[in-house]
PDB file with one MODEL, atoms N, CA, C and O in Angstrom:
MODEL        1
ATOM      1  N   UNK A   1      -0.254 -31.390   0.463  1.00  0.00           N
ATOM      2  CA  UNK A   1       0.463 -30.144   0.397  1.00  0.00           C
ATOM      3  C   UNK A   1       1.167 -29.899   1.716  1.00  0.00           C
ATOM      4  O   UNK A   1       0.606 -29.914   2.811  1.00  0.00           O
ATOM      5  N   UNK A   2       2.713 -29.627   1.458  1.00  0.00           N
ATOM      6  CA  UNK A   2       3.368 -29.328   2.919  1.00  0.00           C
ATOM      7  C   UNK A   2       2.830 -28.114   3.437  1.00  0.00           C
ATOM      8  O   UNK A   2       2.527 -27.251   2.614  1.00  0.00           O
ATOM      9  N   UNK A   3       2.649 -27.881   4.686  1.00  0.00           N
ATOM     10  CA  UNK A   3       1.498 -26.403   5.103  1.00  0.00           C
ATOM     11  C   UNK A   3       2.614 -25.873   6.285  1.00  0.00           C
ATOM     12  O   UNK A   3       2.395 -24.938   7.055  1.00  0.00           O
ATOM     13  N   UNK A   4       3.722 -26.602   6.250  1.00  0.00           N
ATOM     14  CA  UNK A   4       4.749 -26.086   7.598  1.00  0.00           C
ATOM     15  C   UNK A   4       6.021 -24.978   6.901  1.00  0.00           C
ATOM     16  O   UNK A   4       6.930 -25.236   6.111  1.00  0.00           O
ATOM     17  N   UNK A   5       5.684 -23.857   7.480  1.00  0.00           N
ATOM     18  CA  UNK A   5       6.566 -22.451   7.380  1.00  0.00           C
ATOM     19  C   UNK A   5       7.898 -22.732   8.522  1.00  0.00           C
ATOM     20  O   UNK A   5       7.823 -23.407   9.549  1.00  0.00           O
ATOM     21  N   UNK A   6       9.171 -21.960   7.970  1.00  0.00           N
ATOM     22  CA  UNK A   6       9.781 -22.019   9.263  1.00  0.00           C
ATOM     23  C   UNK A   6       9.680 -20.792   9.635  1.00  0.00           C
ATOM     24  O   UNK A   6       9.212 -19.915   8.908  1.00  0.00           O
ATOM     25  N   UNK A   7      10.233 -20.546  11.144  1.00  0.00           N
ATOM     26  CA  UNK A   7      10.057 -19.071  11.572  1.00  0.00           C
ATOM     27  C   UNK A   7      10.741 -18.013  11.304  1.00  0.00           C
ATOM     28  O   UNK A   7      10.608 -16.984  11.967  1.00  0.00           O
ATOM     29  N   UNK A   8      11.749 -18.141  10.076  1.00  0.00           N
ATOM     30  CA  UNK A   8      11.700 -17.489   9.233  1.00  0.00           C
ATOM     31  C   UNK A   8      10.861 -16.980   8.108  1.00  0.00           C
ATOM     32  O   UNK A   8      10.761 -15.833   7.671  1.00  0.00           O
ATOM     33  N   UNK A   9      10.448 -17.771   7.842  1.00  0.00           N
ATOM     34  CA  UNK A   9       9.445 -17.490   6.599  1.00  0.00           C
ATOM     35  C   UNK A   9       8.138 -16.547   7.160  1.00  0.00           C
ATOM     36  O   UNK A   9       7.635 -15.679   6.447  1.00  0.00           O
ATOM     37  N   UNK A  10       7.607 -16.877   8.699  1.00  0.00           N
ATOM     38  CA  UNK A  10       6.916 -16.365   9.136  1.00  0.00           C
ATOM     39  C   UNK A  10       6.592 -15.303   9.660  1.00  0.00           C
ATOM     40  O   UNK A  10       5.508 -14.752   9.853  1.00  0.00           O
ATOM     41  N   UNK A  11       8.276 -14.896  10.016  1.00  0.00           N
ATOM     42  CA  UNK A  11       8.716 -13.736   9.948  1.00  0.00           C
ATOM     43  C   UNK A  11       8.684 -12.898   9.040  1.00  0.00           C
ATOM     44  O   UNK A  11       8.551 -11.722   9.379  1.00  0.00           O
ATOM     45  N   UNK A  12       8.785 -13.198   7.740  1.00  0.00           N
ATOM     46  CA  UNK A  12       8.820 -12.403   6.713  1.00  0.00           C
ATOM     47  C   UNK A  12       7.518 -12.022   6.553  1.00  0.00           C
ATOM     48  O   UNK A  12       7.429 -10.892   6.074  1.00  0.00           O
ATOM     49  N   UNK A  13       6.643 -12.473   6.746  1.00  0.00           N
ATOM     50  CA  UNK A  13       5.075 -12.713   6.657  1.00  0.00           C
ATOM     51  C   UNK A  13       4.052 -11.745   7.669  1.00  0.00           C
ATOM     52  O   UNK A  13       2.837 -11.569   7.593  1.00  0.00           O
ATOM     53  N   UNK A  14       4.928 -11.272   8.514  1.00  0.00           N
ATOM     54  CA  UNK A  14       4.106 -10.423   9.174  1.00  0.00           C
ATOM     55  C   UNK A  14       3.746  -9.200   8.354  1.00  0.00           C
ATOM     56  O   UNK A  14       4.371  -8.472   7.583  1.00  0.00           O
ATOM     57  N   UNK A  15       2.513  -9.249   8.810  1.00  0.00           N
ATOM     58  CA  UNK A  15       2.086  -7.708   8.567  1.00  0.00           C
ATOM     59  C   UNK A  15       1.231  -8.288   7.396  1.00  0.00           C
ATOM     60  O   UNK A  15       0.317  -7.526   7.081  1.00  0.00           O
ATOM     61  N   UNK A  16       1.299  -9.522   6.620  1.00  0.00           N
ATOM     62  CA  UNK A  16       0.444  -9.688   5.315  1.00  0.00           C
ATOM     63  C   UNK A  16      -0.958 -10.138   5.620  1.00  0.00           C
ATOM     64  O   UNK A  16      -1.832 -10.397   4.792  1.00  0.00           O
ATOM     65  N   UNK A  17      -1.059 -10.204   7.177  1.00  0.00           N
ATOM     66  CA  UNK A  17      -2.466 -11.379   7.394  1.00  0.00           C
ATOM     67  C   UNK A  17      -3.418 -10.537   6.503  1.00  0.00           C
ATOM     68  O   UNK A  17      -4.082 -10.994   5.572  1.00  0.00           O
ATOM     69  N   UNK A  18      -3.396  -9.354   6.881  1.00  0.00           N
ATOM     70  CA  UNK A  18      -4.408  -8.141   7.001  1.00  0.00           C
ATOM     71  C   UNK A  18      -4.731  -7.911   5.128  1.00  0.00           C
ATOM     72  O   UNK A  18      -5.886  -7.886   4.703  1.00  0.00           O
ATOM     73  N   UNK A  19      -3.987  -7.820   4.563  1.00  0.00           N
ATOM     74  CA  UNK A  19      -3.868  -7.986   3.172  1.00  0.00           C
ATOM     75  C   UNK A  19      -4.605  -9.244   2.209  1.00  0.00           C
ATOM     76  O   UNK A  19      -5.520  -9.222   1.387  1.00  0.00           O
ATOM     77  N   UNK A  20      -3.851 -10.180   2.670  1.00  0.00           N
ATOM     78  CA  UNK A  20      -4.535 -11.652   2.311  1.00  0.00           C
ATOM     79  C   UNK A  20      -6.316 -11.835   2.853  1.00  0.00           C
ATOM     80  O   UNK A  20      -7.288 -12.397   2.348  1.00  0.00           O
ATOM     81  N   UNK A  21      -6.149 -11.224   3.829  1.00  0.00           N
ATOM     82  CA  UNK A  21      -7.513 -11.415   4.334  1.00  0.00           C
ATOM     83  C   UNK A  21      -8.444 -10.711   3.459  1.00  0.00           C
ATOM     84  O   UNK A  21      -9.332 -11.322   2.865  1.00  0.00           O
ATOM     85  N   UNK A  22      -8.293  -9.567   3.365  1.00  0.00           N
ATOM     86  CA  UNK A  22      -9.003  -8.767   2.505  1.00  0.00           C
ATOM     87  C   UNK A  22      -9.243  -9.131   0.952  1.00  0.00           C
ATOM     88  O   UNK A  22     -10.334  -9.188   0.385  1.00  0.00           O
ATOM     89  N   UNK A  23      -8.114  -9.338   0.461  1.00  0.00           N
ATOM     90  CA  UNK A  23      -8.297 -10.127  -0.989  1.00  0.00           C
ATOM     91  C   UNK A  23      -9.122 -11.439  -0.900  1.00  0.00           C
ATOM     92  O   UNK A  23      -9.877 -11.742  -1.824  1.00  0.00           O
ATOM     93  N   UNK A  24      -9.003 -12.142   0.089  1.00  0.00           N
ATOM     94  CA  UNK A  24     -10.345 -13.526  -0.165  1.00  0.00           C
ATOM     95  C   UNK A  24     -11.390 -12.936   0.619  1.00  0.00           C
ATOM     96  O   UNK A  24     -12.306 -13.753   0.721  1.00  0.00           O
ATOM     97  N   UNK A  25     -11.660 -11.787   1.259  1.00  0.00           N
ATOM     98  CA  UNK A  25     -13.025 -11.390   1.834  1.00  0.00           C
ATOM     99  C   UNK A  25     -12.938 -12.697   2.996  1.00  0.00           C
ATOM    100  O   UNK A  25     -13.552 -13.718   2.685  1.00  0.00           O
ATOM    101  N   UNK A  26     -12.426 -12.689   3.905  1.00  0.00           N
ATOM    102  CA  UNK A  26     -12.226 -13.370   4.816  1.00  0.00           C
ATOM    103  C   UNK A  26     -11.569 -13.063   5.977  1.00  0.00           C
ATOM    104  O   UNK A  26     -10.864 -12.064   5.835  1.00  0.00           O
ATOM    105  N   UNK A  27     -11.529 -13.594   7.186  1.00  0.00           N
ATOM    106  CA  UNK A  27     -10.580 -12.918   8.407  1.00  0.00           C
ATOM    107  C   UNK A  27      -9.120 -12.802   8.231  1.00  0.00           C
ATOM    108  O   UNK A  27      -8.522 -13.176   7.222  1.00  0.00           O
ATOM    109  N   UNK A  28      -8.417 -12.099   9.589  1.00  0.00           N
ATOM    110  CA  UNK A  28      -7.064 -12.507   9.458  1.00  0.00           C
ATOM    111  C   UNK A  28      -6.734 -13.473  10.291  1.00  0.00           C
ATOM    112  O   UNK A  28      -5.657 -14.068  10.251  1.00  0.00           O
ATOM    113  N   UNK A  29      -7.631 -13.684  11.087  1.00  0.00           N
ATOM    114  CA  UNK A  29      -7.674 -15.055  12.131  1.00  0.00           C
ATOM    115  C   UNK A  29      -7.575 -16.375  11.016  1.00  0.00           C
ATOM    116  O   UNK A  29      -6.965 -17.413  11.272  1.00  0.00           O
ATOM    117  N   UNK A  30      -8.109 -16.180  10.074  1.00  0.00           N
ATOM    118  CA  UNK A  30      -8.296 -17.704   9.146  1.00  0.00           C
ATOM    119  C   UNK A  30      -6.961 -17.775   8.099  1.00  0.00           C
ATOM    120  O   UNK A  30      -6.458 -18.781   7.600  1.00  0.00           O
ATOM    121  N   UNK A  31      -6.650 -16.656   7.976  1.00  0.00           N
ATOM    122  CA  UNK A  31      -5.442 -16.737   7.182  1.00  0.00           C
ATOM    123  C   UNK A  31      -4.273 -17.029   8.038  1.00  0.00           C
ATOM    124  O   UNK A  31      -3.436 -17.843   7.646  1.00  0.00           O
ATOM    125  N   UNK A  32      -4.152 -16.446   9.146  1.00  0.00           N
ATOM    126  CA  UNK A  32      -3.450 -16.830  10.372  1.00  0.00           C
ATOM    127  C   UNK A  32      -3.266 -18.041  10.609  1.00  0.00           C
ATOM    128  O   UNK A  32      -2.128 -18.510  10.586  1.00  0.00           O
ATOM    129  N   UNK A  33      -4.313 -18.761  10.872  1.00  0.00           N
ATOM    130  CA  UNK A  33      -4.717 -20.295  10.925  1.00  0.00           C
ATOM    131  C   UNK A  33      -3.862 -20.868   9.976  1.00  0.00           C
ATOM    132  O   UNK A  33      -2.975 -21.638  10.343  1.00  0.00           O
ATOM    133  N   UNK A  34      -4.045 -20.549   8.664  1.00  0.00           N
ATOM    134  CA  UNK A  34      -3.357 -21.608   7.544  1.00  0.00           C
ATOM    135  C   UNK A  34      -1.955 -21.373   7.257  1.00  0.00           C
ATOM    136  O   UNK A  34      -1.126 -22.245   6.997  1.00  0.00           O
ATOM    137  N   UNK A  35      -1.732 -19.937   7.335  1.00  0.00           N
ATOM    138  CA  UNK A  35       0.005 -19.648   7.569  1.00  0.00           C
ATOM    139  C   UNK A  35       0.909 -20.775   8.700  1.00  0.00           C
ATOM    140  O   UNK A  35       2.010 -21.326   8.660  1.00  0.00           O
ATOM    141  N   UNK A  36      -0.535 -20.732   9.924  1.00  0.00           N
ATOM    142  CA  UNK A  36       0.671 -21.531  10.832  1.00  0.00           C
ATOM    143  C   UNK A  36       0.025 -22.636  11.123  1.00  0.00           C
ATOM    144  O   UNK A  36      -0.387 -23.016  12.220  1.00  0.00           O
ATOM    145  N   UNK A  37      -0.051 -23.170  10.022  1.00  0.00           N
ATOM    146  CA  UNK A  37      -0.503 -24.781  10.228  1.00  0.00           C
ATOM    147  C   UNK A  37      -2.072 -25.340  11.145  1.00  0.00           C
ATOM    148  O   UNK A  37      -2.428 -26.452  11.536  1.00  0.00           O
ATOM    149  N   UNK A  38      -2.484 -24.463  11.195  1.00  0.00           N
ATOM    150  CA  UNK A  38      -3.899 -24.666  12.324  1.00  0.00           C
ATOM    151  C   UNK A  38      -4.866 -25.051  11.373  1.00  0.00           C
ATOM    152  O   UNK A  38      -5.749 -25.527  12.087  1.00  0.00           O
ATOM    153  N   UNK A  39      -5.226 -25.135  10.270  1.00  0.00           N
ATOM    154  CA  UNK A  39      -6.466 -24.539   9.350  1.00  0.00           C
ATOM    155  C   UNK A  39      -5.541 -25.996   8.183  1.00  0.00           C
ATOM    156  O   UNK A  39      -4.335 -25.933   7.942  1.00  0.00           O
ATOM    157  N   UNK A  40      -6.496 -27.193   7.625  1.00  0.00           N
ATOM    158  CA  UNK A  40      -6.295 -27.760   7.156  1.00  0.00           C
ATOM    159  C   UNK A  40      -6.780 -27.290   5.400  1.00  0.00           C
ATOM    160  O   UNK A  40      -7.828 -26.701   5.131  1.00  0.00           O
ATOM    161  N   UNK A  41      -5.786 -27.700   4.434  1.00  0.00           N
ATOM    162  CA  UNK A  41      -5.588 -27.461   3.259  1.00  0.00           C
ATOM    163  C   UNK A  41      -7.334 -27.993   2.513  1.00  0.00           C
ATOM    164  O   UNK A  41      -7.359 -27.995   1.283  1.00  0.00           O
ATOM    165  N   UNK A  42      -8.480 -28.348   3.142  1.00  0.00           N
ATOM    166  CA  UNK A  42      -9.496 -29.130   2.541  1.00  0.00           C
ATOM    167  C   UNK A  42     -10.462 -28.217   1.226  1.00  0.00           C
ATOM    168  O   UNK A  42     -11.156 -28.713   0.339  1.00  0.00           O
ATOM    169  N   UNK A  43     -10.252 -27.091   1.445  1.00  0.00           N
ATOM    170  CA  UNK A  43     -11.156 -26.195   1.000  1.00  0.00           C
ATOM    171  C   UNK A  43     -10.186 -25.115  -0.373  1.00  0.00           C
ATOM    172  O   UNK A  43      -9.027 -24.718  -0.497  1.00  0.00           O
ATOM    173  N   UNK A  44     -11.344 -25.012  -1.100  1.00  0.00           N
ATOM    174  CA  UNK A  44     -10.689 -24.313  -2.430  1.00  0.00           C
ATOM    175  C   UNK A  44     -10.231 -22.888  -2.165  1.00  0.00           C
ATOM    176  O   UNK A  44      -9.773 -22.159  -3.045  1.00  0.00           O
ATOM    177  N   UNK A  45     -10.321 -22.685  -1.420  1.00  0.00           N
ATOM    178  CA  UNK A  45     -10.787 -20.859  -0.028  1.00  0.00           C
ATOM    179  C   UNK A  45      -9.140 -21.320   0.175  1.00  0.00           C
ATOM    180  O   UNK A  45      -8.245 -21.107  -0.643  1.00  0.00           O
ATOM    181  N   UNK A  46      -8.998 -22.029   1.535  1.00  0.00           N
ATOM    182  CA  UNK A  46      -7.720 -22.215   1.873  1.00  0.00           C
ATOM    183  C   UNK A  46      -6.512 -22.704   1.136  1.00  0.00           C
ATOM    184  O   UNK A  46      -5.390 -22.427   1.559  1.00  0.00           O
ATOM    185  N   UNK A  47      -6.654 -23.276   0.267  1.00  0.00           N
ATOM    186  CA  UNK A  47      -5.371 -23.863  -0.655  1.00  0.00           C
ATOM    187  C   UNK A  47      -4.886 -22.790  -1.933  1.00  0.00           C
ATOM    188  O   UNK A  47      -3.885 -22.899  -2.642  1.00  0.00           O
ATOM    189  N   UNK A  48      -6.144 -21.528  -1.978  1.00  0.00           N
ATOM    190  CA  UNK A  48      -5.689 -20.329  -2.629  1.00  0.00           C
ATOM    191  C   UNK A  48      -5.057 -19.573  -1.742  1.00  0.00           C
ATOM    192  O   UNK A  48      -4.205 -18.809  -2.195  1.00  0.00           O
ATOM    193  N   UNK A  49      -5.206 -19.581  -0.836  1.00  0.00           N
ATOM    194  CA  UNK A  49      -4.402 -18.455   0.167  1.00  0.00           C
ATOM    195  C   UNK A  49      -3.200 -19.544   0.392  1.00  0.00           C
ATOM    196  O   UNK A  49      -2.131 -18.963   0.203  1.00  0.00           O
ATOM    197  N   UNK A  50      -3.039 -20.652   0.664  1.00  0.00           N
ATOM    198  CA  UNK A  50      -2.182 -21.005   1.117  1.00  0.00           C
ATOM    199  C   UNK A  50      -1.009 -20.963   0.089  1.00  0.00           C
ATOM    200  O   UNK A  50       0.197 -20.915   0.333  1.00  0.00           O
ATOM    201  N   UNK A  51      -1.752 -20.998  -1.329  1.00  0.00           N
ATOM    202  CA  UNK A  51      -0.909 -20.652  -2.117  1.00  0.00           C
ATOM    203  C   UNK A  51       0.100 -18.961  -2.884  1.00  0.00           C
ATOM    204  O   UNK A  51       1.073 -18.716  -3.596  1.00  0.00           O
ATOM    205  N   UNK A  52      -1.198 -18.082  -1.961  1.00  0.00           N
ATOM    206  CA  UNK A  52      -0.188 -16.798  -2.502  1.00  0.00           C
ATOM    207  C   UNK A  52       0.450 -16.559  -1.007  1.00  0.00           C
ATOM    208  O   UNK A  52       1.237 -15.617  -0.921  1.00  0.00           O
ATOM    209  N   UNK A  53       0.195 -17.294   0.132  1.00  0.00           N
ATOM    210  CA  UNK A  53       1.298 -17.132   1.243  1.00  0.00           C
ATOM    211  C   UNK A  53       2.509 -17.926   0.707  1.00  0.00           C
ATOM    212  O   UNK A  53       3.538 -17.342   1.048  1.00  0.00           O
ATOM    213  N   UNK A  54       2.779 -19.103  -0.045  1.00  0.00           N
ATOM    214  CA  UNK A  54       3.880 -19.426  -0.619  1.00  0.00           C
ATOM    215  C   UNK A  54       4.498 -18.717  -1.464  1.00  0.00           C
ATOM    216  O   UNK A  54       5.726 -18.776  -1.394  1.00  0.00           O
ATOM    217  N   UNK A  55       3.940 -17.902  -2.436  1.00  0.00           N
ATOM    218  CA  UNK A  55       4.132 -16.726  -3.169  1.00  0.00           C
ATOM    219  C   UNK A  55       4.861 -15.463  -2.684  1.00  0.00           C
ATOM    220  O   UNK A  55       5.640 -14.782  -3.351  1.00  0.00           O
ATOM    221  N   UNK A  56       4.489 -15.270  -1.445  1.00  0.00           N
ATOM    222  CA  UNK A  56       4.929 -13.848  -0.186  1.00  0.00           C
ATOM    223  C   UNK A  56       5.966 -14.525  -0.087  1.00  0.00           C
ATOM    224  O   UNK A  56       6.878 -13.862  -0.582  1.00  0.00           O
ATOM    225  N   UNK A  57       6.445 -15.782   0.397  1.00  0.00           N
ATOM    226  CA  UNK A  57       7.627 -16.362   0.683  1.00  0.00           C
ATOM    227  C   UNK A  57       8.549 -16.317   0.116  1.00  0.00           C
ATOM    228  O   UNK A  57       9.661 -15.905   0.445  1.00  0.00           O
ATOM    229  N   UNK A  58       8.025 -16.929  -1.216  1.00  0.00           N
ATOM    230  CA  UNK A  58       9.659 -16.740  -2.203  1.00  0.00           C
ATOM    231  C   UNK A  58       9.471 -14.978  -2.689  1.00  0.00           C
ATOM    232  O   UNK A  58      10.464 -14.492  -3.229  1.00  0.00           O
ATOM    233  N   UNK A  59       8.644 -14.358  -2.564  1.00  0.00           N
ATOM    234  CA  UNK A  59       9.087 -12.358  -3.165  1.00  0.00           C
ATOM    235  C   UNK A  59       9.910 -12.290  -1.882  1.00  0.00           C
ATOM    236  O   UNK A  59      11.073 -12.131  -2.251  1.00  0.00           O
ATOM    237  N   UNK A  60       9.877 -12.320  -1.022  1.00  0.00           N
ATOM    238  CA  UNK A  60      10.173 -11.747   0.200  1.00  0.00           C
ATOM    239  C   UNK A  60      11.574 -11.734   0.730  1.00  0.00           C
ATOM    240  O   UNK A  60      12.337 -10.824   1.054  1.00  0.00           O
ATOM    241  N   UNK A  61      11.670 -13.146   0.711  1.00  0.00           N
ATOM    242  CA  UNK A  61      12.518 -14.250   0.576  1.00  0.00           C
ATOM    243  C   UNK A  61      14.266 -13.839   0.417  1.00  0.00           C
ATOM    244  O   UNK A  61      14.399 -13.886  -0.806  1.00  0.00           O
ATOM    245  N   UNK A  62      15.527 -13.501   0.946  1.00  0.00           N
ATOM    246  CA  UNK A  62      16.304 -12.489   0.814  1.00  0.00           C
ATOM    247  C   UNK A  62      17.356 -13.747   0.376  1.00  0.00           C
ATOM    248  O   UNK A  62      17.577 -14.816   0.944  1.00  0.00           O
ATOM    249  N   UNK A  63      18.035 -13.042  -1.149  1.00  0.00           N
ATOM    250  CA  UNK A  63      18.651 -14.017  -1.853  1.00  0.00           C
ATOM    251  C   UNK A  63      19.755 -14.278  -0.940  1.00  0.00           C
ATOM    252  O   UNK A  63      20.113 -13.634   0.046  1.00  0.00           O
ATOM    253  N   UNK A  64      20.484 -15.929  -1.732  1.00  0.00           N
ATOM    254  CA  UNK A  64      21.660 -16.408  -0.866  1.00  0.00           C
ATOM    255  C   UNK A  64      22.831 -15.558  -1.432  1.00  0.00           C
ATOM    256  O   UNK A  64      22.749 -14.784  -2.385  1.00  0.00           O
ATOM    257  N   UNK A  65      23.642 -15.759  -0.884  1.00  0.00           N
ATOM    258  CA  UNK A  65      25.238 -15.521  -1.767  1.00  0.00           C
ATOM    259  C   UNK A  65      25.536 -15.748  -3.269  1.00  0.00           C
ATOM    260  O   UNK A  65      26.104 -15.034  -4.095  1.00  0.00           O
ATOM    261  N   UNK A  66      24.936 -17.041  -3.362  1.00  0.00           N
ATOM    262  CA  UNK A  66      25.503 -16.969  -4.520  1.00  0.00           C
ATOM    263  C   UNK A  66      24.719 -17.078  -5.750  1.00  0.00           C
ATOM    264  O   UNK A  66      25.232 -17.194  -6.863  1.00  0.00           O
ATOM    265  N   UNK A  67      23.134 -17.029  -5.463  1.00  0.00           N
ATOM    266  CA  UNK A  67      22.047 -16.283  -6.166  1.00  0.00           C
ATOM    267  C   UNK A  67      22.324 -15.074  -6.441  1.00  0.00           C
ATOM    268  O   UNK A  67      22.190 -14.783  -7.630  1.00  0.00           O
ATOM    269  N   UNK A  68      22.782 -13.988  -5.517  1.00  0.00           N
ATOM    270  CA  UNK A  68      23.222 -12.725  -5.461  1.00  0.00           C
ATOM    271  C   UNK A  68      24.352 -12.403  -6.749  1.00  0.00           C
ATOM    272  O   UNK A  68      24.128 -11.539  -7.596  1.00  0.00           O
ATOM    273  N   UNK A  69      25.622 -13.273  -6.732  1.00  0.00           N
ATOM    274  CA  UNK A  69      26.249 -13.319  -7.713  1.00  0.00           C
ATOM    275  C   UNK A  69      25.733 -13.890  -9.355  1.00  0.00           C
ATOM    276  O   UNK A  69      26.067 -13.474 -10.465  1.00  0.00           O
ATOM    277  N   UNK A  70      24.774 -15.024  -8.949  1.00  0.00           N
ATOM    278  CA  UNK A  70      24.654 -15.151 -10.315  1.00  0.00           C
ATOM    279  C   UNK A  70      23.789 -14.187 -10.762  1.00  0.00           C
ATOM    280  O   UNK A  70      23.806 -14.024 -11.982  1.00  0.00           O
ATOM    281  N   UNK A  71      22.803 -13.287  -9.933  1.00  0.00           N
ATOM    282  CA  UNK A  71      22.415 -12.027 -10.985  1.00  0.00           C
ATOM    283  C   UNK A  71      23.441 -11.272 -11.391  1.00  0.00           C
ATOM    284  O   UNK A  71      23.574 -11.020 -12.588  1.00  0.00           O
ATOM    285  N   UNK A  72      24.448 -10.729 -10.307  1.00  0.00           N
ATOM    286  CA  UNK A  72      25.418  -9.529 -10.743  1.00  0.00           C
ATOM    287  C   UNK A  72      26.018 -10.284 -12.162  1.00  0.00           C
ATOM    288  O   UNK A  72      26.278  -9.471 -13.048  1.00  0.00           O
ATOM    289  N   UNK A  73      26.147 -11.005 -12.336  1.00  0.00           N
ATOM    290  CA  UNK A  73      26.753 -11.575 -13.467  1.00  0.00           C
ATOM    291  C   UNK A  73      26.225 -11.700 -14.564  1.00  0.00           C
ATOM    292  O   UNK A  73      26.800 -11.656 -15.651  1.00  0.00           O
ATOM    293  N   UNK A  74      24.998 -11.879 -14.345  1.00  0.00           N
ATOM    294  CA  UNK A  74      23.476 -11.973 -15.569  1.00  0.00           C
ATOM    295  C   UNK A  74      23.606 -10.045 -15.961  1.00  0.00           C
ATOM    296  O   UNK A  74      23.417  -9.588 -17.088  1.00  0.00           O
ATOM    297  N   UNK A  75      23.870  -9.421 -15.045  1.00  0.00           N
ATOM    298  CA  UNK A  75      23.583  -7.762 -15.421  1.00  0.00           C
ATOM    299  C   UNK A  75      24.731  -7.221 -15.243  1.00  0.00           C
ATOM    300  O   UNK A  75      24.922  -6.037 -14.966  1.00  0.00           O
ATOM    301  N   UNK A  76      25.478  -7.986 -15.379  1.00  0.00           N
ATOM    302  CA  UNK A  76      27.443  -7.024 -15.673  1.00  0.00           C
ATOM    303  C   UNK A  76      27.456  -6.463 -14.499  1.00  0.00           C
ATOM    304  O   UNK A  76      27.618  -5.272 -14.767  1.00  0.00           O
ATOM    305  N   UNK A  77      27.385  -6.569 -13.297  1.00  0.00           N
ATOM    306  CA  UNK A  77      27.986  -5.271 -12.234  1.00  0.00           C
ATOM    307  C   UNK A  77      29.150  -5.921 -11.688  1.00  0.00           C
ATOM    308  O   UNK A  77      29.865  -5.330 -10.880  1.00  0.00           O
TER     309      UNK A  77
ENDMDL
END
């Protein structure tokens, strides 16, 4: 599993440690860890978080140009 964010993505990501942490009953130091590559994918714990931090990424995530258009076009504006 690729586990490397760019610092964009990581950016977008602030403020969620605290959140994520709480939903697996776990730190924000450990979620921290696996957001930025410190904390290896081995464990069923980490590869669930690592997976709704990929999740935060694409909600978050601010469409391109021309994603942007193909909704306006999907909804008539």
């Amino acid at each position: 599993m690729d586990q490397h964010f760019t610092e964009e993505e990581l950016s977008l990501l602030q403020g969620k440690f605290t959140s994520l942490a709480r939903k697996y009953n776990s730190t924000t130091t450990y979620v921290k860890m696996i957001e930025y590559g410190d904390r290896k994918l081995n464990t069923r714990l980490s590869q669930r978080i690592f997976s709704d931090v990929r999740q935060l990424v694409e909600l978050f995530k601010p469409l391109s140009e021309k994603e942007l258009a193909k909704l306006k076009n999907k909804i008539n504006v």
